[in-house]
C-alpha positions in Angstrom: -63.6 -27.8 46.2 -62.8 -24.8 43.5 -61.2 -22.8 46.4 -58.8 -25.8 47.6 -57.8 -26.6 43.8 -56.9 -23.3 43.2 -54.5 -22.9 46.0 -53.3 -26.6 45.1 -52.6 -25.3 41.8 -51.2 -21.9 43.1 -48.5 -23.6 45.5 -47.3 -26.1 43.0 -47.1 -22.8 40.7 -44.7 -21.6 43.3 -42.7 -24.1 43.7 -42.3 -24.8 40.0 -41.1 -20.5 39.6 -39.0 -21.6 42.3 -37.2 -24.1 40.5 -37.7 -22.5 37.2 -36.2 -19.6 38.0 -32.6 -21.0 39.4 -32.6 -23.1 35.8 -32.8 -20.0 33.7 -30.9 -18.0 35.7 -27.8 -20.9 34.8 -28.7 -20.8 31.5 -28.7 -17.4 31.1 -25.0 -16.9 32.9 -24.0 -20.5 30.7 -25.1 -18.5 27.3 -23.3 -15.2 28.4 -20.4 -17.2 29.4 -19.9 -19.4 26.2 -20.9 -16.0 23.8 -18.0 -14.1 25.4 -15.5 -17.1 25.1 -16.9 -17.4 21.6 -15.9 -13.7 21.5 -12.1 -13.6 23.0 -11.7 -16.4 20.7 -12.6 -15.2 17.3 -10.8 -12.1 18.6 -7.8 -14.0 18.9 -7.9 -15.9 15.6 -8.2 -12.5 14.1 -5.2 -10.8 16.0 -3.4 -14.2 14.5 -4.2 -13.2 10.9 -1.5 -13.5 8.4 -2.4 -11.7 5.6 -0.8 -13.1 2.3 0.2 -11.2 -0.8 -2.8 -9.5 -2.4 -3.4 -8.1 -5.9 -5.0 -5.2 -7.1 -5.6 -4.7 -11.2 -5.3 -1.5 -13.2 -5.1 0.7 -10.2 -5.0 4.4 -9.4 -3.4 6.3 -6.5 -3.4 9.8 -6.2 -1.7 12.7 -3.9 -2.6 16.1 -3.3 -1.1 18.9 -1.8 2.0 20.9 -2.4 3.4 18.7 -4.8 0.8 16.2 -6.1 1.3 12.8 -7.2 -0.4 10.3 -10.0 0.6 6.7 -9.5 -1.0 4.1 -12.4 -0.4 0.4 -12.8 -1.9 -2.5 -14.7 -0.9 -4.9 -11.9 0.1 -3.8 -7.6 0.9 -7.5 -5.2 1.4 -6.6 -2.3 3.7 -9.2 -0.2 3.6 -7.2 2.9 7.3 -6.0 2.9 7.5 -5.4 -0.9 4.9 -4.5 -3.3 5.0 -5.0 -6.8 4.0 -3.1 -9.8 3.8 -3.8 -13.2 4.0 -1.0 -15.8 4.5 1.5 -13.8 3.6 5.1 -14.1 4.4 7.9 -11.6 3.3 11.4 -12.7 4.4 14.4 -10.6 3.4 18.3 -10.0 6.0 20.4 -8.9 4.9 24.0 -8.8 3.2 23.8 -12.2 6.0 21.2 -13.7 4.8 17.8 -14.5 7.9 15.2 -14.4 5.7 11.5 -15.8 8.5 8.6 -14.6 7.5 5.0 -16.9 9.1 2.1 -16.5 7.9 -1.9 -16.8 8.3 -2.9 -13.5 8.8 -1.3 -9.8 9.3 -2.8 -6.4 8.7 -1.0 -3.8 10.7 -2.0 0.1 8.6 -0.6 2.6 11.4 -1.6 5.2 13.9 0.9 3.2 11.2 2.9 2.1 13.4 2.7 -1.3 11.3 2.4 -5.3 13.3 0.0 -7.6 12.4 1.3 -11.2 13.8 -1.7 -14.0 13.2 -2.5 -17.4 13.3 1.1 -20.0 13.0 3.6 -17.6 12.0 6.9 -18.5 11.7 10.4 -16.5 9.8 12.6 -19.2 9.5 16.0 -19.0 8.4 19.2 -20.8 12.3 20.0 -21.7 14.2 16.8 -20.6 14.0 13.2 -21.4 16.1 10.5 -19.3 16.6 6.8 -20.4 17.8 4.4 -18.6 17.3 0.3 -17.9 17.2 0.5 -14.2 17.0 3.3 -11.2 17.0 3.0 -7.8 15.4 6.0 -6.0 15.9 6.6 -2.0 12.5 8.2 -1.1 13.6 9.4 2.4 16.6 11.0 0.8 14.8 12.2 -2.2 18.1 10.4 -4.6 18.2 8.4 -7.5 21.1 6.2 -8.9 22.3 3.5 -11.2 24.9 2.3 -12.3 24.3 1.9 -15.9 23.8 3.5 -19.3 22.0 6.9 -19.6 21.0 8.6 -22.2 19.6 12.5 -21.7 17.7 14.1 -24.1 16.9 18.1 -24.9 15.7 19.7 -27.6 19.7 20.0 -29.1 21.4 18.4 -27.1 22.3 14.8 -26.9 24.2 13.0 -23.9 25.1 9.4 -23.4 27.1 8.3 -20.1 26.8 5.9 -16.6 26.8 6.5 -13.0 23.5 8.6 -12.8 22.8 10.3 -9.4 19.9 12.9 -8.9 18.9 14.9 -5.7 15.5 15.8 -6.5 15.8 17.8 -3.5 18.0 20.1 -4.7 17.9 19.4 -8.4 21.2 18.4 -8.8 21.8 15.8 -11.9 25.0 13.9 -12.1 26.4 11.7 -14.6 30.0 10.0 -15.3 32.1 8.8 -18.3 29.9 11.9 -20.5 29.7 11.7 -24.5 27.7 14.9 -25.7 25.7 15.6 -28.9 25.0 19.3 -29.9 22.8 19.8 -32.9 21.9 23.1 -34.5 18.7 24.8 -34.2 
């Protein structure tokens, strides 16, 4: 009787494998199936991401190479097109010069690639101070301009006018309407 139980329990062995086998093979394909739907759709919602402004405190950017670059704020938001920054800082290394440029707010365009510098602007240098409310500077171009007061400072010399426009390409400084202070050494 051992011999005929065994291959009683050996054949329904068999045919449970067999039917076993087609069950977890459709589970198997079912899994992989859903996990790469699961995938492409996650994927998707991802691609779909709209990022909204962000916000970075008391940050520090900084360039190297020929002329490096020092960017400080207490506050960057970043709407996508525009960013933000609040008291603004820029300091840069031109061949050994430092030029610092302050001011209490800057907005950046990305689209125009242009630097909006309002509220007591200030380009400070070793020789040369600059004061003005607002300047708009064309980074492409490498140009500043306003159309307000300015007020230029060197060691004797005093000189209040409007109209400013700087190449810092070609270091060219122009102003309009020009009253001029000389004191004595």
């Amino acid at each position: 009787m051992g011999l005929q139980e065994d291959k009683g329990r050996k054949q329904k062995e068999k045919e449970l494998s067999k039917k076993i086998f087609p069950i977890l093979l459709i589970v198997f394909i079912g899994s992989f199936l859903f996990k790469e739907i699961q995938d492409r759709y996650t994927r998707s919602k991802i691609l779909s991401l709209n990022f909204g402004k962000s916000e970075i405190q008391d940050f520090l950017v900084v360039g190297k190479g020929k002329n490096r670059f020092i960017v400080r704020g207490l506050k960057l938001i970043d709407e996508g097109s525009q960013m933000y920054i609040n008291k603004f800082l820029l300091s840069y290394i031109k061949e050994g010069d430092a030029m610092n440029i302050k001011s209490e707010k800057a907005i950046f365009s990305k689209e125009n690639n242009t630097l909006l510098l309002d509220g007591n602007v200030n380009f400070l240098s070793k020789d040369l101070i600059i004061e003005t409310p607002v300047v708009k500077i064309d980074l492409l171009k490498k140009v500043a301009e306003n159309d307000n007061d300015v007020l230029i400072k060197i060691k004797t010399f005093t000189t209040y006018g409007k109209n400013l426009f700087v190449d810092l390409k070609n270091d060219i400084l122009q102003l309009e309407k020009v009253k001029s202070i000389i004191r004595g050494s």
